[in-house]
N, C-alpha and C positions, 0 to 999 in steps of 0.2 A: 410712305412706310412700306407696303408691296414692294417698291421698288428696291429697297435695302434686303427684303426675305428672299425675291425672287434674285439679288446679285448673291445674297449667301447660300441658298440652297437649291438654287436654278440649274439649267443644267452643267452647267460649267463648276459653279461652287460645290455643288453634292459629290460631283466627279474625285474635285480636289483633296473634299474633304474623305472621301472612301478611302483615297491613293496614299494619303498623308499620314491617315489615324491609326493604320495598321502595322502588327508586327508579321515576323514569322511567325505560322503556328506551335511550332517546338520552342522558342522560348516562352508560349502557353504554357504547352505541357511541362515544362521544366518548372515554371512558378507552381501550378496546381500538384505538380509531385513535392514541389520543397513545403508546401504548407500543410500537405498530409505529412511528412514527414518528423517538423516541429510540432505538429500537435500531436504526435506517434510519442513522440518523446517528451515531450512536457506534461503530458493527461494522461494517457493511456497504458505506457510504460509503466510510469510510476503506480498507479492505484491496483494493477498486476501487482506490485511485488508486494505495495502492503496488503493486498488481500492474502497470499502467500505467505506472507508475516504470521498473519492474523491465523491463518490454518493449522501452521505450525504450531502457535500458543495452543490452540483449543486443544491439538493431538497430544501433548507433554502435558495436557491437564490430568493432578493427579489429585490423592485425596490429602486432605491436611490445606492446601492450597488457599491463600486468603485473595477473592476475586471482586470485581465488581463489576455490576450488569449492566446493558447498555443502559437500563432505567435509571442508577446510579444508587441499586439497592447494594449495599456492603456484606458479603458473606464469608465462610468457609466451605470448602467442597467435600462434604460426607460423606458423597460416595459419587461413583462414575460408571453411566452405561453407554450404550451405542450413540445413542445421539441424545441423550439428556444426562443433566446431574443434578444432584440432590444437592442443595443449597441449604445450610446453615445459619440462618441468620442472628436467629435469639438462642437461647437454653433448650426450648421445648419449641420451638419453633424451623420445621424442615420446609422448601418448596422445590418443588421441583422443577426445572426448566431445561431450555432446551441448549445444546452446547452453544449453537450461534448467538445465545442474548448475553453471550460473557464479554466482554468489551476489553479489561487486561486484568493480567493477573498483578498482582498488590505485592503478597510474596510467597516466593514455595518454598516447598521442603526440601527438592531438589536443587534450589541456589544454594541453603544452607548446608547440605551435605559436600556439594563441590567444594567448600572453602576449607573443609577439614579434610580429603582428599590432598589438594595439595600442599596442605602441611605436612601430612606424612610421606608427600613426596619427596617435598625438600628435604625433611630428616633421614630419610633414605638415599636422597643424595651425598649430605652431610657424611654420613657413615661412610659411604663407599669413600670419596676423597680422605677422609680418616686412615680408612686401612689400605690404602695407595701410598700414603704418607709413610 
């Protein structure tokens, strides 16, 4: 049994096996930059932009707005200050929390205003092609 360790990793074998097992070092550095790189782009990238998402929603929060909290309490937004808002949730029922526990918005006021904006866009286009005509 020695006999077999000492042919494998004696001095001859350890030699072969140093000479044989190795690469160059840059194409190390080349694999350890490519897997920073995919997980740059699969993890890291991504949770940037939905935090960024998410920042965005909180800033367009307005009042009228029907929200729900990361706790998965269901409100309306009553009113809006620097870093908190007044939460609605029953008749006689206000809390107040903090912007960041709002997780998304359900629906605003602002999506329903935009869809009548661009009616009276088209009508206005409408028109114009009318009196071109």
């Amino acid at each position: 049994m020695f006999n077999v360790l000492y042919a494998a990793y004696g001095p001859q074998g350890g030699a072969q096996a140093q000479s044989s097992g190795g690469g160059s070092p840059i194409s190390l550095i080349i694999m350890i930059v490519a897997i920073f790189a995919v997980m740059y782009f699969l993890m890291i990238r991504p949770q940037q932009k939905q935090k960024k998402q998410h920042q965005e929603m909180l800033n367009k929060l307005s009042k009228g707005d029907k929200v729900v909290t990361i706790g998965g309490i269901h409100g309306t937004v009553a009113g809006v200050k620097d870093n908190t808002v007044i939460l609605k949730i029953s008749d006689n029922v206000k809390v107040e929390i903090n912007r960041s526990a709002i997780s998304q918005i359900v629906s605003s006021r602002a999506s329903k205003v935009q869809p009548e904006e661009k009616i009276s866009k088209e009508k206005e286009k409408e028109k114009e092609k009318e009196k071109e005509a």
